[in-house]
PyMOL CGO cylinders between C-alpha atoms (Angstrom):
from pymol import cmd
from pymol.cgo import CYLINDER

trace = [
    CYLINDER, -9.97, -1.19, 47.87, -9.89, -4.30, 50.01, 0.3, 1, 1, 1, 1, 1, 1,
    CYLINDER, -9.89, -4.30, 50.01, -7.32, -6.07, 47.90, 0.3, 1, 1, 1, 1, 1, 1,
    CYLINDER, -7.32, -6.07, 47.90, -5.20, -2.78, 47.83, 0.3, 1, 1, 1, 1, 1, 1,
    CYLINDER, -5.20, -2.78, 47.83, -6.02, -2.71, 51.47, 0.3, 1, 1, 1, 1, 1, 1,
    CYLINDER, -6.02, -2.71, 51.47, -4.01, -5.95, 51.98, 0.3, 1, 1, 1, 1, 1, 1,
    CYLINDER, -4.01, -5.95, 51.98, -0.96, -5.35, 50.39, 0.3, 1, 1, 1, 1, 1, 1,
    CYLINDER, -0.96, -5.35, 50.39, -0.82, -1.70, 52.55, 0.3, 1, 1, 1, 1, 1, 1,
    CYLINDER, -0.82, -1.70, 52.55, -1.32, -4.13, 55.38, 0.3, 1, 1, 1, 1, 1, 1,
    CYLINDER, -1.32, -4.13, 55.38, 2.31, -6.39, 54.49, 0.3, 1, 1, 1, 1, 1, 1,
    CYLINDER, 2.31, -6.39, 54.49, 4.06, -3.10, 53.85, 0.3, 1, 1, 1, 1, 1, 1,
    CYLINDER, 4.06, -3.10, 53.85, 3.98, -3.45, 50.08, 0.3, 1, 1, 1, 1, 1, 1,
    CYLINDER, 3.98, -3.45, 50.08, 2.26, -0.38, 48.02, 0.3, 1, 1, 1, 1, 1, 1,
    CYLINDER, 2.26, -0.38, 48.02, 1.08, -1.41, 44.62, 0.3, 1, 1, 1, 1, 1, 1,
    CYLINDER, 1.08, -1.41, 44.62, 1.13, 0.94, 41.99, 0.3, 1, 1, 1, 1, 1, 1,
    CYLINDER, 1.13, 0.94, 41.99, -2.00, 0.41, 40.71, 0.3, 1, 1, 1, 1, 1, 1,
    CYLINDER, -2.00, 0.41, 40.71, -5.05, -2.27, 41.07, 0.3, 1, 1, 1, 1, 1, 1,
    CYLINDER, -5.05, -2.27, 41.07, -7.09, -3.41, 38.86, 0.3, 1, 1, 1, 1, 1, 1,
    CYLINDER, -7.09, -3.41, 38.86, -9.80, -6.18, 38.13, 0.3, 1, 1, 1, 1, 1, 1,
    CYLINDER, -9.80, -6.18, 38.13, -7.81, -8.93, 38.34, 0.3, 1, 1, 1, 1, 1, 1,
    CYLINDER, -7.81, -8.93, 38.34, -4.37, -7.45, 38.65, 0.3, 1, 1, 1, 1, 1, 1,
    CYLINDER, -4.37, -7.45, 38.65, -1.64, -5.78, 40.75, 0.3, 1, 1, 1, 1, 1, 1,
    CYLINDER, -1.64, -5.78, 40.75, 1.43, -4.00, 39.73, 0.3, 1, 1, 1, 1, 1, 1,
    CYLINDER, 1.43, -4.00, 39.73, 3.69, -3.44, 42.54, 0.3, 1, 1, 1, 1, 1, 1,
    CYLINDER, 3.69, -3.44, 42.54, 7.19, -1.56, 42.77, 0.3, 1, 1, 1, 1, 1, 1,
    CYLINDER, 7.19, -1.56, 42.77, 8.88, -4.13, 44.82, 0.3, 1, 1, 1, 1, 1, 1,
    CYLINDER, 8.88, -4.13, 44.82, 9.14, -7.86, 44.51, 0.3, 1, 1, 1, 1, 1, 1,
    CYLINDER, 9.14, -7.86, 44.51, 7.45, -9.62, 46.99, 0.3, 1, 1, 1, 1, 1, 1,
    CYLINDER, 7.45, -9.62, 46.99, 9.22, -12.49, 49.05, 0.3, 1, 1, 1, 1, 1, 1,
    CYLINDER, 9.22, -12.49, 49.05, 7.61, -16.08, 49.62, 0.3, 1, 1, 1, 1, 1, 1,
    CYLINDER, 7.61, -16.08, 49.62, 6.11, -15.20, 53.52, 0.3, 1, 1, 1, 1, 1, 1,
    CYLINDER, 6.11, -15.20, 53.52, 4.70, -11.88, 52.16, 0.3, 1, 1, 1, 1, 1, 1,
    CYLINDER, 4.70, -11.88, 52.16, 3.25, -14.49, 49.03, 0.3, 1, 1, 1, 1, 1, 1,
    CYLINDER, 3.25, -14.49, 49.03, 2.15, -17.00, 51.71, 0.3, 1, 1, 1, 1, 1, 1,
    CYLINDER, 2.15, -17.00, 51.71, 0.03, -14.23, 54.24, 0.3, 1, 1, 1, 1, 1, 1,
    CYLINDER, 0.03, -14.23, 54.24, -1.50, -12.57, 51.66, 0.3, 1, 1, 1, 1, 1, 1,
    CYLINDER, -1.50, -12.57, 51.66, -2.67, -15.85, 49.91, 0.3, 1, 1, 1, 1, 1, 1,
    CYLINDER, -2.67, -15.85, 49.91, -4.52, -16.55, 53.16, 0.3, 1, 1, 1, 1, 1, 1,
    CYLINDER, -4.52, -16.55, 53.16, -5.68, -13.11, 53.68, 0.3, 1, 1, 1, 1, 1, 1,
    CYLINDER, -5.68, -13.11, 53.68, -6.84, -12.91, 50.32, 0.3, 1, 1, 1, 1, 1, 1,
    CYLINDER, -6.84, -12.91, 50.32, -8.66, -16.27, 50.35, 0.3, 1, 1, 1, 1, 1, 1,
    CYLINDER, -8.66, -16.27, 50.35, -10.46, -15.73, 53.36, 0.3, 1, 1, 1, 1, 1, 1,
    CYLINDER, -10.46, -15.73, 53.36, -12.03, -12.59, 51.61, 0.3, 1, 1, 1, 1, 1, 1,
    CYLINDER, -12.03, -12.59, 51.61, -13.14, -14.36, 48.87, 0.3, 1, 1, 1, 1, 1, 1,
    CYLINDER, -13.14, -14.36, 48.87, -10.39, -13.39, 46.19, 0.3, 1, 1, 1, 1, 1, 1,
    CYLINDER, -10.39, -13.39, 46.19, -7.58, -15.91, 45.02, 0.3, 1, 1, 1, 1, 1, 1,
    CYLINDER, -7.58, -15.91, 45.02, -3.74, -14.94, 44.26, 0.3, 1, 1, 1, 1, 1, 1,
    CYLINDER, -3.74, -14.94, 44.26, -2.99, -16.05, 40.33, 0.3, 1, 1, 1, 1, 1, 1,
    CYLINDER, -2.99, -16.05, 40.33, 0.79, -16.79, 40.23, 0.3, 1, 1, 1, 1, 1, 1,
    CYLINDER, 0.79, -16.79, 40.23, 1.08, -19.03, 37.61, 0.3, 1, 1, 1, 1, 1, 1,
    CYLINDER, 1.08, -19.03, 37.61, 1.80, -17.73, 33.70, 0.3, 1, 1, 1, 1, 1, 1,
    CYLINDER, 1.80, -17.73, 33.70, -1.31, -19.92, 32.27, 0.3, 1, 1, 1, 1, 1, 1,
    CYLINDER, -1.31, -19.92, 32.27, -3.87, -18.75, 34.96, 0.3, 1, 1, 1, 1, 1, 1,
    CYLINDER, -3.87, -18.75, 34.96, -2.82, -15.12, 34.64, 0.3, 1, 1, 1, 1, 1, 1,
    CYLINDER, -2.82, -15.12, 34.64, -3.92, -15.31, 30.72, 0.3, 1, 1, 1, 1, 1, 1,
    CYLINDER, -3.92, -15.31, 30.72, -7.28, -17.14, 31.13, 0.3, 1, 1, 1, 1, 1, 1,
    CYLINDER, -7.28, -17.14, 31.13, -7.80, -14.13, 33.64, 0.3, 1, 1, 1, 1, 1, 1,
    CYLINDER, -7.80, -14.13, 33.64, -6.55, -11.45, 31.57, 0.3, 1, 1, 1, 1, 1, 1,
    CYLINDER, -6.55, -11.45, 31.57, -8.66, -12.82, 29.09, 0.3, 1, 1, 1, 1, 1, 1,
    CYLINDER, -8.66, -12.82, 29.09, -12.13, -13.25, 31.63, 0.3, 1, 1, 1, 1, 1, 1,
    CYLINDER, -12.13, -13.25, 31.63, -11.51, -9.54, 32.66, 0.3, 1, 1, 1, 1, 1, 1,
    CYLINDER, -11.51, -9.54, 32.66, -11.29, -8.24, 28.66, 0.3, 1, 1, 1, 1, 1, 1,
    CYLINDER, -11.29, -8.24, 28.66, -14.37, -9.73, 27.97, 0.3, 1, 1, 1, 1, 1, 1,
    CYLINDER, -14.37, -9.73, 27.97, -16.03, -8.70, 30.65, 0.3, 1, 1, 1, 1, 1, 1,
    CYLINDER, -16.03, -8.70, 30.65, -15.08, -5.17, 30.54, 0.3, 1, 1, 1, 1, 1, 1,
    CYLINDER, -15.08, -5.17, 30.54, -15.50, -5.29, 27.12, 0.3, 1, 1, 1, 1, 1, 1,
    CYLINDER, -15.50, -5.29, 27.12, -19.39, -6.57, 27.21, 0.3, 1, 1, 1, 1, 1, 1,
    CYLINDER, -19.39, -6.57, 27.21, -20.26, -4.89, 30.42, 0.3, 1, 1, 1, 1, 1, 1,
    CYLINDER, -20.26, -4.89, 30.42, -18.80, -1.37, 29.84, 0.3, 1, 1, 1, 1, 1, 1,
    CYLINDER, -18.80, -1.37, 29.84, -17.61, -1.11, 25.95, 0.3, 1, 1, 1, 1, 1, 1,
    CYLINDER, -17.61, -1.11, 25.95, -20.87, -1.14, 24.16, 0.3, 1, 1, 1, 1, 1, 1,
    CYLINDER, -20.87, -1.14, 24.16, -19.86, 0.58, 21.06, 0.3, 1, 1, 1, 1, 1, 1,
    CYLINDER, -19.86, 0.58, 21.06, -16.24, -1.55, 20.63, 0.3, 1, 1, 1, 1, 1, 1,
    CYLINDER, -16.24, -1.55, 20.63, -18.71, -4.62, 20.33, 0.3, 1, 1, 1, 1, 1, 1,
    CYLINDER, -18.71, -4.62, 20.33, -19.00, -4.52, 16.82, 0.3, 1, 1, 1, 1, 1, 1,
    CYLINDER, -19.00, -4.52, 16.82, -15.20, -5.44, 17.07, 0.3, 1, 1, 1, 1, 1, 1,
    CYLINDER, -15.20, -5.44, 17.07, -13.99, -9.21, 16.08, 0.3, 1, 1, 1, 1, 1, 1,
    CYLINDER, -13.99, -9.21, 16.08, -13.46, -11.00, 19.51, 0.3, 1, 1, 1, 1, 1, 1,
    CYLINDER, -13.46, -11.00, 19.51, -10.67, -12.74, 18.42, 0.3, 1, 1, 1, 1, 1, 1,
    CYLINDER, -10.67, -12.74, 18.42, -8.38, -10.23, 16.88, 0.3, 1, 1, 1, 1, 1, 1,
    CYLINDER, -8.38, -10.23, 16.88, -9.55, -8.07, 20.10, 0.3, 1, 1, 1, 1, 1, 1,
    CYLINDER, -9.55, -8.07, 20.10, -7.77, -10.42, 22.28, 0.3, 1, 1, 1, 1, 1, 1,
    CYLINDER, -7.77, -10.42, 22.28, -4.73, -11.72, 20.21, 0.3, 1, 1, 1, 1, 1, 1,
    CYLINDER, -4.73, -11.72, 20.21, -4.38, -7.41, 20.11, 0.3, 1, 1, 1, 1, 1, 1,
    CYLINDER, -4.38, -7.41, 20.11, -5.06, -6.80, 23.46, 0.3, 1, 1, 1, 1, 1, 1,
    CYLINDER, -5.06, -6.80, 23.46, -3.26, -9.90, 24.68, 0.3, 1, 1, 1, 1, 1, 1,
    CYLINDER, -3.26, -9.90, 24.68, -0.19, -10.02, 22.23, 0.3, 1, 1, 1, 1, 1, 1,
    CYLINDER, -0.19, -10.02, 22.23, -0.51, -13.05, 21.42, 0.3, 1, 1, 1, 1, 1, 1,
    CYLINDER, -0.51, -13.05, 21.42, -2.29, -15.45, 19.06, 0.3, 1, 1, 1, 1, 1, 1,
    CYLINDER, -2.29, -15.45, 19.06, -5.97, -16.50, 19.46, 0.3, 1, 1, 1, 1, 1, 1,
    CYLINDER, -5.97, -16.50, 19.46, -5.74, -19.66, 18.68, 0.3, 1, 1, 1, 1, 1, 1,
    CYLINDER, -5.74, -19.66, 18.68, -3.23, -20.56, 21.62, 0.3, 1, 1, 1, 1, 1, 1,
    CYLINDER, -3.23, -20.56, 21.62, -4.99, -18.07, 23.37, 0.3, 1, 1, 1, 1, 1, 1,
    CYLINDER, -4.99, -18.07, 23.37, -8.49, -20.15, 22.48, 0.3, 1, 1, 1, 1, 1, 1,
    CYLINDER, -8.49, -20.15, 22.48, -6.48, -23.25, 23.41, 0.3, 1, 1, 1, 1, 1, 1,
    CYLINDER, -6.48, -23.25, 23.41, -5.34, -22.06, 26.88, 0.3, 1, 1, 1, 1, 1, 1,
    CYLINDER, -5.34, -22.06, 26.88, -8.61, -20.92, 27.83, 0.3, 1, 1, 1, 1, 1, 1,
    CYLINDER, -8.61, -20.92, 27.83, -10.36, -24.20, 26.75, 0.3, 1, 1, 1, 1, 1, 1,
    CYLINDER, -10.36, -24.20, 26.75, -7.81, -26.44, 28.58, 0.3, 1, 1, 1, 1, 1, 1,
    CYLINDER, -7.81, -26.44, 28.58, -8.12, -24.43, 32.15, 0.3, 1, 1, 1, 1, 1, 1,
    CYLINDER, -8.12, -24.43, 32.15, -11.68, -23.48, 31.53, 0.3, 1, 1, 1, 1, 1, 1,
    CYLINDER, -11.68, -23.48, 31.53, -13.35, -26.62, 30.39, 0.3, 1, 1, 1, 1, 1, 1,
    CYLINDER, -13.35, -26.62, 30.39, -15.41, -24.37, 27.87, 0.3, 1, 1, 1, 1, 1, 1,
    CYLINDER, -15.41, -24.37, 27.87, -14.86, -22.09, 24.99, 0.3, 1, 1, 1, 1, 1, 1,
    CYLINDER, -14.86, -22.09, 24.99, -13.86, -18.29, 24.61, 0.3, 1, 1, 1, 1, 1, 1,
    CYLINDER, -13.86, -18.29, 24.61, -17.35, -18.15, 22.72, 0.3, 1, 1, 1, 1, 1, 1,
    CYLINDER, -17.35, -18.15, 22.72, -19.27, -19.36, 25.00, 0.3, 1, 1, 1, 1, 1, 1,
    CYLINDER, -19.27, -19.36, 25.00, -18.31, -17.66, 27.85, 0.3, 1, 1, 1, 1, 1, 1,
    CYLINDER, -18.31, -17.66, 27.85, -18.37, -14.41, 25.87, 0.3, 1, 1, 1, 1, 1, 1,
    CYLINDER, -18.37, -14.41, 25.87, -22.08, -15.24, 25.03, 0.3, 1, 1, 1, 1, 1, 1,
    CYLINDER, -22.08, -15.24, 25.03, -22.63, -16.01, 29.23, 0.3, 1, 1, 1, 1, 1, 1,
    CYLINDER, -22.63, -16.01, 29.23, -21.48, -12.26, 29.58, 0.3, 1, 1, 1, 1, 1, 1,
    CYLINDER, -21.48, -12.26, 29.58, -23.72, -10.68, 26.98, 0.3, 1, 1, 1, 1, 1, 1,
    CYLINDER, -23.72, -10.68, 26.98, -26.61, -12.83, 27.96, 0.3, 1, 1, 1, 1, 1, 1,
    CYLINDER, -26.61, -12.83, 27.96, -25.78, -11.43, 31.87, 0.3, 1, 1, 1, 1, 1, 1,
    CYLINDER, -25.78, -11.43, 31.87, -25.88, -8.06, 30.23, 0.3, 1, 1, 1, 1, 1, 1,
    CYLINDER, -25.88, -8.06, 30.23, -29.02, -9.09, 28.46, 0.3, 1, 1, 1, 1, 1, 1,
    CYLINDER, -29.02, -9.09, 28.46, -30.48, -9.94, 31.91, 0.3, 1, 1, 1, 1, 1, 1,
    CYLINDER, -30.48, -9.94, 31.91, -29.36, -6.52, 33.61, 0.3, 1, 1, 1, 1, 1, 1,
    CYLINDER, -29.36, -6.52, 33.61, -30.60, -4.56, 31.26, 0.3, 1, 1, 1, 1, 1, 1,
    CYLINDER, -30.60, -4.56, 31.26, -34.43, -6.44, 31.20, 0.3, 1, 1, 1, 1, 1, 1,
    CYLINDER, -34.43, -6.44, 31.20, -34.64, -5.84, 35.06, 0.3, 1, 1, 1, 1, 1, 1,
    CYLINDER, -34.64, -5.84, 35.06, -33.54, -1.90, 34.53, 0.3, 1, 1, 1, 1, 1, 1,
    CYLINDER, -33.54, -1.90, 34.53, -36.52, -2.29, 32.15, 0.3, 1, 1, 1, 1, 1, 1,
    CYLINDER, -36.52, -2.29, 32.15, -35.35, 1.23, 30.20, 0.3, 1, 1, 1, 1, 1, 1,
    CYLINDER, -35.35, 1.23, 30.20, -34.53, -0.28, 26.68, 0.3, 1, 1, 1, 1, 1, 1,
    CYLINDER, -34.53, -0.28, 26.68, -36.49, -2.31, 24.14, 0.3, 1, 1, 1, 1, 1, 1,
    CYLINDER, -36.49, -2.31, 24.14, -35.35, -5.89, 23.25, 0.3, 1, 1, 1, 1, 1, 1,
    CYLINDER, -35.35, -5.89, 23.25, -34.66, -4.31, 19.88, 0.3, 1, 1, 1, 1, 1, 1,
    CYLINDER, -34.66, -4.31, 19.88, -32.16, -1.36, 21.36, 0.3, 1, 1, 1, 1, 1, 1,
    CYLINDER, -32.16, -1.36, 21.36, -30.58, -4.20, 24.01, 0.3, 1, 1, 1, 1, 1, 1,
    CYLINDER, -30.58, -4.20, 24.01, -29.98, -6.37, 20.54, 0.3, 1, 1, 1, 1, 1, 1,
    CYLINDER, -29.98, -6.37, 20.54, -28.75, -3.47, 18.88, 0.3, 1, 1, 1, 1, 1, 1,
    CYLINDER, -28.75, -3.47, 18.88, -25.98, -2.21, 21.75, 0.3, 1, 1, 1, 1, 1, 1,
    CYLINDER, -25.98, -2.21, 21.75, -24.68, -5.93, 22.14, 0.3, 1, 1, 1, 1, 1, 1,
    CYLINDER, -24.68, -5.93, 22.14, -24.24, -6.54, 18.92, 0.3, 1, 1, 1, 1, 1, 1,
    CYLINDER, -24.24, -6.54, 18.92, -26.84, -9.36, 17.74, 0.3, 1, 1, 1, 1, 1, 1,
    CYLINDER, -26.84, -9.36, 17.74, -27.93, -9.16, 14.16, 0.3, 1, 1, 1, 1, 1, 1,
    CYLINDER, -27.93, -9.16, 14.16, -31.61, -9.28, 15.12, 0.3, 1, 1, 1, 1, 1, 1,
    CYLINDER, -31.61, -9.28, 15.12, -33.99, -9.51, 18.03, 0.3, 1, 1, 1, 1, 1, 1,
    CYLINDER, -33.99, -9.51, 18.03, -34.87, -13.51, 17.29, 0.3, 1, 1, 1, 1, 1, 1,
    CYLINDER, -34.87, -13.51, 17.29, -31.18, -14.33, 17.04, 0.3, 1, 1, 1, 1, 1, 1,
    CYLINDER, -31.18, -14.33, 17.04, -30.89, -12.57, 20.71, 0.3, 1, 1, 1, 1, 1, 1,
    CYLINDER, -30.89, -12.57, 20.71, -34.21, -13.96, 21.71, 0.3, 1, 1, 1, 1, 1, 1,
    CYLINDER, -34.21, -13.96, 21.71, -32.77, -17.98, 20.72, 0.3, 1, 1, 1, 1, 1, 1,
    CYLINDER, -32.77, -17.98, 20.72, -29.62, -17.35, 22.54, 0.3, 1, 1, 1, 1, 1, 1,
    CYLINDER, -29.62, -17.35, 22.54, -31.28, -16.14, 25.53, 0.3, 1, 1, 1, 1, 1, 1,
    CYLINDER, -31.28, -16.14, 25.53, -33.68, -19.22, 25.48, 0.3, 1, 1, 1, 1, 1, 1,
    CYLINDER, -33.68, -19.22, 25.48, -31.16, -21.40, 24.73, 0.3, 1, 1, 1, 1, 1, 1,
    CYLINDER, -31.16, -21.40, 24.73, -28.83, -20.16, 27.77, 0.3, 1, 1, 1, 1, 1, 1,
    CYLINDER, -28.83, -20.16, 27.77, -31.24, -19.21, 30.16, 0.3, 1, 1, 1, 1, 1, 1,
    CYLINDER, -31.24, -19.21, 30.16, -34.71, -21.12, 29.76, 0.3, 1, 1, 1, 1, 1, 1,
    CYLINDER, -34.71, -21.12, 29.76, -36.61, -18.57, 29.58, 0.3, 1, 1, 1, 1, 1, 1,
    CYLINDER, -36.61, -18.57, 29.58, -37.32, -15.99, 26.93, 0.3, 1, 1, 1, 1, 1, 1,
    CYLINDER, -37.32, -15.99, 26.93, -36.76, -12.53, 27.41, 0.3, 1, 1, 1, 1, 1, 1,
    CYLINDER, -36.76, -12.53, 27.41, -40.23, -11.71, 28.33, 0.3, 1, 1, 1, 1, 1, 1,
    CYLINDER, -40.23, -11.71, 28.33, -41.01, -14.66, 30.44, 0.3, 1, 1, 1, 1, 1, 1,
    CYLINDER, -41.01, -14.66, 30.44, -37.68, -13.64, 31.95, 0.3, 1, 1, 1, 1, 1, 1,
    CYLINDER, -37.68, -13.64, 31.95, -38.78, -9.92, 32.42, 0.3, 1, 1, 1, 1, 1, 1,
    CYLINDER, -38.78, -9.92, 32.42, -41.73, -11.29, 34.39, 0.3, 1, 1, 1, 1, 1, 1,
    CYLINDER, -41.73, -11.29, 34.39, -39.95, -13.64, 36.86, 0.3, 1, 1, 1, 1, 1, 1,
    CYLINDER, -39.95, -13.64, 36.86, -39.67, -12.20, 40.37, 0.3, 1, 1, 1, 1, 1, 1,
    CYLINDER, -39.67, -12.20, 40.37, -36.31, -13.16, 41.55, 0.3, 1, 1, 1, 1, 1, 1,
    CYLINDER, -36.31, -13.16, 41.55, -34.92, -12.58, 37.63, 0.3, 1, 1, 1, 1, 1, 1,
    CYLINDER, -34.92, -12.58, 37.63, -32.10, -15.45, 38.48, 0.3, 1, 1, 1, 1, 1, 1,
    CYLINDER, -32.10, -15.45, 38.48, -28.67, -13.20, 37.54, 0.3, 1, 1, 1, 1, 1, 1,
    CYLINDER, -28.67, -13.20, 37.54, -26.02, -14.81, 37.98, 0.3, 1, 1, 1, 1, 1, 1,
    CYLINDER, -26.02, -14.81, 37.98, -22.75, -13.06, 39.46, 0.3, 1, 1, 1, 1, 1, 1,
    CYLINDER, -22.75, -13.06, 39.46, -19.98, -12.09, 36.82, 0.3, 1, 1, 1, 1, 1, 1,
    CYLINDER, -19.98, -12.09, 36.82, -17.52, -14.44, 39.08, 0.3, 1, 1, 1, 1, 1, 1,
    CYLINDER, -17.52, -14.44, 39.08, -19.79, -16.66, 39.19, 0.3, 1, 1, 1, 1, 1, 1,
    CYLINDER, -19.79, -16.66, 39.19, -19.79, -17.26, 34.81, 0.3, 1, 1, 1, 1, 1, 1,
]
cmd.load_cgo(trace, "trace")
């Protein structure tokens, strides 16, 4: 809403908004570029113009969606769900992502599930054996290493800590 909110503002109405993307009807000129840049920095958010930063986002926001609200469609190979989803191939895709993000496409899809991981410990409503189960790991020790091996902490100990230490999805 507040990124929609700022477009309304120069006059321009997007079509639709999504994470990480507008569509607009109307090109926009270089002064409507430049004020919404700043308006859109000083809220926290960032304007993605160029072709290679618009694909390491695209590719952030499938991941995301797809660990955070996709579930079921885990079970799905990563890579061909990108180079589908993306058009393109994974390895360039893996390439891009590597050379702007200074890490891989795996690990930052294992950041996300472990930040699921977290969530759903602090909602406390699943066992570690259903949370393994609905993000895909083939057992509760293989989740259990990765968590350690991330986070410091295993599960339980995790479970226990006060301030539980999430870490913001923008912040991966």
């Amino acid at each position: 809403m507040v990124v929609k909110s700022e477009f309304e503002k120069l006059g321009l109405q997007p079509i639709s908004v999504e994470l990480g993307e507008v569509e607009l009807q109307e090109e926009i000129n270089d002064l409507q570029k430049e004020i919404l840049l700043e308006n859109l920095q000083s809220l926290g958010f960032d304007l993605l113009d160029d072709k290679k930063t618009k694909t390491v986002e695209r590719i952030k926001n499938l991941i995301v969606d797809l660990v955070h609200h996709k579930n079921n469609d885990l079970k799905i190979n990563l890579s061909e769900y990108l180079a589908e989803n993306l058009n393109q191939d994974y390895n360039s895709l893996s390439n891009l992502f590597s050379e702007i993000e200074n890490t891989t496409i795996e690990k930052y899809f294992i950041s996300q599930k472990i930040e699921k991981v977290k969530e759903l410990l602090i909602y406390n409503e699943l066992s570690l054996s259903e949370i393994a189960d609905i993000l895909n790991y083939s057992n509760v020790a293989h989740l259990s290493n990765q968590f350690k091996k991330i986070t410091g902490y295993t599960p339980t100990s995790f479970k226990q800590l006060k301030d539980n230490k999430r870490i913001q999805i923008e912040n991966i």
